[in-house]
N, C-alpha and C positions, 0 to 999 in steps of 0.2 A: 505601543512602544513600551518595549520592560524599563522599569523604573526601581529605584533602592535594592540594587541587585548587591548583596554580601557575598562571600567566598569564605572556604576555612581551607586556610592552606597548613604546609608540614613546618617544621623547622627548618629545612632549607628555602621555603618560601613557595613552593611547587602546591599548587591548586589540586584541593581533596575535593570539595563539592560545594554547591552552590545553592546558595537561598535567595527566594523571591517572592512577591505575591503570590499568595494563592491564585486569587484571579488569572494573574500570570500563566500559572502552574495548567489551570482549564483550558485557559485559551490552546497553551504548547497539544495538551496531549488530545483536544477535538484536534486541532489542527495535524497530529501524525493519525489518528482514527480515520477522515477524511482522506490521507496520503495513501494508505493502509489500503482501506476501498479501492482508492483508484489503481493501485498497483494490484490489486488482486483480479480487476475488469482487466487491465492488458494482459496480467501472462494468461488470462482465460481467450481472449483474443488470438492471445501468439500460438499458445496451444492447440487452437480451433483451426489456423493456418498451418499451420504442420500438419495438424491431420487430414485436413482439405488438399494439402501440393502429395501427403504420401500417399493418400487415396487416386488423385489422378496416374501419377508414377504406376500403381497395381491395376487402375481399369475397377478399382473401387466402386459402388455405387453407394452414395448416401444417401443419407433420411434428408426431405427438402423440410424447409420449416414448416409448411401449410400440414405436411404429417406429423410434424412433431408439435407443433401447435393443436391438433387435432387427438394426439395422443393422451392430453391431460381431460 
């Protein structure tokens, strides 16, 4: 739970940026590092299925895993 969270706002009162713990600070940015990750494994997924349905659509032939596994 963030705690002693400050603001600097303008003369009108409108919110310029924001202070917290450090701690805070680590927590936020593994927390988007981890988000980052995972959103980088789906559009690797979504990617993989487009080329998997356009490959069907041509009569494509793919690489099965056990060869690509076998190519390292």
């Amino acid at each position: 739970m963030i705690t002693n969270i400050q603001y600097i706002i303008d003369n009108n009162g409108s919110k310029l940026s924001v202070i917290l713990p450090f701690s805070e600070w680590q927590k936020m940015k593994l927390d988007y590092q981890k988000l980052q990750n995972k959103l980088e494994v789906l559009q690797g997924i979504h990617e993989s299925m487009n080329e998997v349905n356009e490959a069907k659509g041509t009569g494509e032939k793919l690489q099965t895993l056990t060869d690509f596994l076998n190519e390292s």
